[in-house]
C-alpha positions as CSV (number, residue, x, y, z in Angstrom):
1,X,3.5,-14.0,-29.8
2,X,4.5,-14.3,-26.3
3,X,2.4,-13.8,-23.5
4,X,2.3,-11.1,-21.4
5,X,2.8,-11.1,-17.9
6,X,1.0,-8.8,-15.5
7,X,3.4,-7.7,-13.7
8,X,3.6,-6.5,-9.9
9,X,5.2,-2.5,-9.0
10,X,6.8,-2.8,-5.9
11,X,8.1,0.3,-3.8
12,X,11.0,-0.4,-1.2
13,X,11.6,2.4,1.6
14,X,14.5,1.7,3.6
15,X,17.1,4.4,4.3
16,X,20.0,1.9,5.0
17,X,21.1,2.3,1.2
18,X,22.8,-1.0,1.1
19,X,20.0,-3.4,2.3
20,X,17.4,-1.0,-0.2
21,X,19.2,-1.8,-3.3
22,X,20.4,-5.5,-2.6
23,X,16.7,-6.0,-1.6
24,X,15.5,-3.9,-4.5
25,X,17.9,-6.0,-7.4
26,X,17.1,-9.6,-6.1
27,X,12.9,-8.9,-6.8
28,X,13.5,-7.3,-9.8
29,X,15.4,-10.1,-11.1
30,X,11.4,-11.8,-10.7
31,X,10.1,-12.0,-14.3
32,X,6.5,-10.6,-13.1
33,X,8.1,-7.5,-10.3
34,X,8.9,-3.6,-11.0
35,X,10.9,-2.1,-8.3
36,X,11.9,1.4,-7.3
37,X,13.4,2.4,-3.8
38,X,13.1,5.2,-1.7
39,X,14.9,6.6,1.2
40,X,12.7,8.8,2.9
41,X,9.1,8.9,3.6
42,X,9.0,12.0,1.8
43,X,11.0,10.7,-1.5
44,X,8.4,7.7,-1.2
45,X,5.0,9.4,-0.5
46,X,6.8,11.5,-4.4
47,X,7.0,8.0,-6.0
48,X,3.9,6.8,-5.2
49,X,2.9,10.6,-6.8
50,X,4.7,9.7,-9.5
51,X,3.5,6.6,-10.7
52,X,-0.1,7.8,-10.6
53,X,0.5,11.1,-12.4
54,X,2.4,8.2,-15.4
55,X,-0.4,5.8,-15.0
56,X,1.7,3.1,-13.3
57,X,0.8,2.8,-9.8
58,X,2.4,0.8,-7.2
59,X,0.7,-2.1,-5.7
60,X,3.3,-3.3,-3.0
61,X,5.0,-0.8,-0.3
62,X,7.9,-2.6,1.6
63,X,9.1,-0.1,4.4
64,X,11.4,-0.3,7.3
65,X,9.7,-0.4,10.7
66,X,12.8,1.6,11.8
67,X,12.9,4.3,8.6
68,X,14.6,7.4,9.6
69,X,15.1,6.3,13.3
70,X,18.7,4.7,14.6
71,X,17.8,0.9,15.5
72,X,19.4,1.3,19.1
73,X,17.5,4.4,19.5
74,X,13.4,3.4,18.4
75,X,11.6,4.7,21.4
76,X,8.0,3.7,22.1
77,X,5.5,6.2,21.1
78,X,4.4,8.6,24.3
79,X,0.1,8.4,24.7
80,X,-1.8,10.6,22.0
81,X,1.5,10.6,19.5
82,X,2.1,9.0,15.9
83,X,4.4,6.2,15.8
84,X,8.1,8.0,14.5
85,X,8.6,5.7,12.3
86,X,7.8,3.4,9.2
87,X,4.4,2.7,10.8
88,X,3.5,6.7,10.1
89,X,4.3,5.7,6.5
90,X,2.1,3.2,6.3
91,X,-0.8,4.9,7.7
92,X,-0.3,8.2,5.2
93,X,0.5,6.1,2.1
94,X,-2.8,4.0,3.1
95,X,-4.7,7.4,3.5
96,X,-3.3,8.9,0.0
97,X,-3.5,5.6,-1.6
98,X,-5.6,2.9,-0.1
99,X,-5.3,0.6,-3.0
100,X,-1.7,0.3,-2.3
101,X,-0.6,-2.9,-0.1
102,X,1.9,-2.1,2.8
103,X,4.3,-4.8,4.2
104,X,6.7,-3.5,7.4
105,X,9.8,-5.0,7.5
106,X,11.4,-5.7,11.1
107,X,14.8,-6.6,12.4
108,X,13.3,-8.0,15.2
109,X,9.6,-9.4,16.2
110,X,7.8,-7.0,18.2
111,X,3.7,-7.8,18.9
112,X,3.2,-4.4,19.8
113,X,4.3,-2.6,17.1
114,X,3.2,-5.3,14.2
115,X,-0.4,-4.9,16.1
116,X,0.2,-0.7,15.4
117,X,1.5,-1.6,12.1
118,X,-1.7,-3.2,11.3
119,X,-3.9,-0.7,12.7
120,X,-2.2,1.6,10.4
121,X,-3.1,-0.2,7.7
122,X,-0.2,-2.5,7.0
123,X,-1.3,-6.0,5.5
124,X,1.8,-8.1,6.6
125,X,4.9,-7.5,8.9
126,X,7.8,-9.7,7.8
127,X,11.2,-10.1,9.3
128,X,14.2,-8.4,7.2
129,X,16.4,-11.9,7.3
130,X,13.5,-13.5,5.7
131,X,14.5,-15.6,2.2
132,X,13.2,-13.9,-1.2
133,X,11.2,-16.5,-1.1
134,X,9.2,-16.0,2.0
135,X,9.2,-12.2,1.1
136,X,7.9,-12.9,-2.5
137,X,5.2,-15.0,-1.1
138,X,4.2,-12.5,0.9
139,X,4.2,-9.5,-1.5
140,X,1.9,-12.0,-3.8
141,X,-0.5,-12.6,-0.8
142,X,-1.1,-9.4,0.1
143,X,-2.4,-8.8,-2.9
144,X,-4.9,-11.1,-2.6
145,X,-5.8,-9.1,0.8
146,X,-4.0,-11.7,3.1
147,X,-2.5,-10.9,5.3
148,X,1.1,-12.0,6.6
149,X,2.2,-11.9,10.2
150,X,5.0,-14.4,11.6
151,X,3.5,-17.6,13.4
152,X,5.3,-16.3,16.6
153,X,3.4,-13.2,16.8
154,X,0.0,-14.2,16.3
155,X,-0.8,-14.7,20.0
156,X,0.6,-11.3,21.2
157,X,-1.0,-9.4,17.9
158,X,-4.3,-10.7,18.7
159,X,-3.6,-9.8,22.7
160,X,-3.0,-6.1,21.6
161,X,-5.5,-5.9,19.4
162,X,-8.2,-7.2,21.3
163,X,-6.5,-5.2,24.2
164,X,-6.7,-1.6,21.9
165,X,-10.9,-2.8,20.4
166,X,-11.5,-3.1,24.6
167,X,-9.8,0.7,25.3
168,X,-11.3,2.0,22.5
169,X,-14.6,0.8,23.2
170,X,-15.0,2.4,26.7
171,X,-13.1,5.7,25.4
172,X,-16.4,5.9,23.4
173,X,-18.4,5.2,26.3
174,X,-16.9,8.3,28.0
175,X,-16.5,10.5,24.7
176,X,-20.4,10.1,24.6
177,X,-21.1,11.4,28.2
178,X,-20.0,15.1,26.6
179,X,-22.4,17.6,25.9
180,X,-22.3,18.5,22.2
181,X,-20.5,21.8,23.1
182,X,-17.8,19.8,25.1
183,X,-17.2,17.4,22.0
184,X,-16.6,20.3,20.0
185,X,-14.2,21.6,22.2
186,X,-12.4,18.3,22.3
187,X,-12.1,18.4,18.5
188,X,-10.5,21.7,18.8
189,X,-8.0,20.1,21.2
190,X,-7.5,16.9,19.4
191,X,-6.5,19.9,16.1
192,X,-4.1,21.2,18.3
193,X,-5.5,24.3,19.2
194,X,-4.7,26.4,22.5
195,X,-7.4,27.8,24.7
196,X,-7.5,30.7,23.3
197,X,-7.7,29.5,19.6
198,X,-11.0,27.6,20.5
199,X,-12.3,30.7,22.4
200,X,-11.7,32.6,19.2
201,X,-13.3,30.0,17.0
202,X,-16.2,29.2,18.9
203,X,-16.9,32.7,19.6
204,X,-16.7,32.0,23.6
205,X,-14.6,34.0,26.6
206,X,-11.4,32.2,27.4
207,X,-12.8,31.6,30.5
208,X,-16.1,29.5,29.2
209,X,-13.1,27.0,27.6
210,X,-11.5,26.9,30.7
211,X,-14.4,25.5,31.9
212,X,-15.0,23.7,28.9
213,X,-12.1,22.3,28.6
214,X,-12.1,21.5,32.9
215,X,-15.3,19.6,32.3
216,X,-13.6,17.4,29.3
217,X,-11.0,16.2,31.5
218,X,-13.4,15.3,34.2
219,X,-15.9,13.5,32.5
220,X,-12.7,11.6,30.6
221,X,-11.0,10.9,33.8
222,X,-7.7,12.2,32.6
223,X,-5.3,14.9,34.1
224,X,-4.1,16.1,30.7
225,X,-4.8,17.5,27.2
226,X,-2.6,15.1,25.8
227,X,-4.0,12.2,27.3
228,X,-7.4,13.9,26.2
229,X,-6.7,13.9,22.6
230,X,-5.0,10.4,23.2
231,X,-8.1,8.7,24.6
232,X,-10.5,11.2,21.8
233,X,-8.3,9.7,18.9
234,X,-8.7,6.0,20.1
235,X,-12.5,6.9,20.3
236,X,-12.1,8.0,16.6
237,X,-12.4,11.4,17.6
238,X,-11.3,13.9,14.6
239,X,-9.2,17.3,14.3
240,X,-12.1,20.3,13.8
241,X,-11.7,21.6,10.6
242,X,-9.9,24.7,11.1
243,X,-11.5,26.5,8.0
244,X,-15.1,25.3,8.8
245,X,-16.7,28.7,10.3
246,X,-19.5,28.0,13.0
247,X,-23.0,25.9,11.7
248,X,-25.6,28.4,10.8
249,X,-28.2,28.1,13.9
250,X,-25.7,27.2,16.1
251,X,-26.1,28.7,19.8
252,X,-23.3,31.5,20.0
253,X,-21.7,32.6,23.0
254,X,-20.0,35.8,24.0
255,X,-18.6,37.2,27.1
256,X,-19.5,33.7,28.8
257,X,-23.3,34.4,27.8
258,X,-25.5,32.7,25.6
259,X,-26.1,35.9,22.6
């Protein structure tokens, strides 16, 4: 009897079609690797479905830093927005399925973006012109929770990193000088809801937000909602649940006063 061999699914998202499949038929030529390809985030986030709904999960996610954005046209991500890009991906594919392993592939080195492909959730970033056998070594250490960055990057990773755990430490510090009604306010901001969606939901005049929300930006030094919800998310700040009605007990406001 022969022995089995355990055998490694790997998942590669890139929507240049060429580069998918050429990657996609040199690791399944790898006696222990399953491949499938994608060319969407959407047609990916279905495989991933897929494979657990037939009991055959994927362990590896190779995606393209770049997916679904022209590579002379990636811009950086404005304050308080998600990253266009492969790194979104990684960060919804890590939420659905945190037991898969994401690797970013790059045309280019870029320590700002490998540090927000990390932060998403991405155990390696690896360059696209790598060998098979670099890219082989990498999908295998990843799954022993290494992770893979190239030497050259290391430095300015560790600079943005340490530079994000310093930002995000004093947006904390300020997040915690709100009262508890203007941290629920901020939550209705940081789901994306207008003044007088959170005046509706927290039974208050449009007016008491106003002020609400005036006092936010204050006490958070900023000039704008975006920059708001930008400074609440880095402070780990979540959306308010936009079914959750108003905690029993909770002191209700109408017309500006207390009812």
């Amino acid at each position: 009897m022969g022995v089995s061999v355990a055998r490694i699914r790997v998942l590669v998202v890139d929507d240049h079609r060429v580069f998918a499949e050429s990657l996609a038929a040199a690791l399944a030529a790898e006696p222990d690797v399953d491949v499938a390809a994608a060319g969407t985030g959407p047609a990916a986030m279905r495989c991933l479905d897929r494979g657990v709904a037939e009991g055959r999960r994927f362990d590896v996610l190779l995606v393209d830093a770049d997916l679904g954005v022209p590579a002379a046209a990636v811009p950086p991500p404005r304050e308080g927005e998600p990253a266009a890009d492969g790194i979104s991906l990684v960060a919804g594919v890590r939420k659905a399925q945190p037991a898969v392993r994401a690797v970013v592939l790059a045309e280019k080195d870029d320590a700002r973006r490998a540090a927000l492909a990390l932060q998403a959730g991405a155990s390696g970033w690896v360059a696209k012109d790598s060998s098979l056998q670099r890219l082989l070594a990498v999908v295998r250490g990843v799954l022993r929770d290494e992770t893979h960055l190239p030497p050259a990057l290391l430095t300015g990773v560790l600079r943005e990193l340490t530079a994000a755990r310093r930002h995000r430490t004093e947006s904390e510090r300020l997040v915690e000088s709100l009262t508890p009604r203007e941290r629920e306010v901020l939550r209705c901001m940081v789901a994306g809801l207008g003044r007088k969606a959170v005046a509706e939901r927290l039974f208050l005049s449009p007016h008491t937000v106003r002020t609400h929300m005036q006092n936010v930006l204050g006490k958070l030094g900023v000039h704008s909602t975006l920059a708001a919800v930008a400074l609440a998310r880095r402070a780990g700040v979540g959306p308010a649940p936009l079914s959750a009605p108003v905690l029993a007990g909770e002191v209700v406001e109408r017309g500006g006063q207390p009812a």
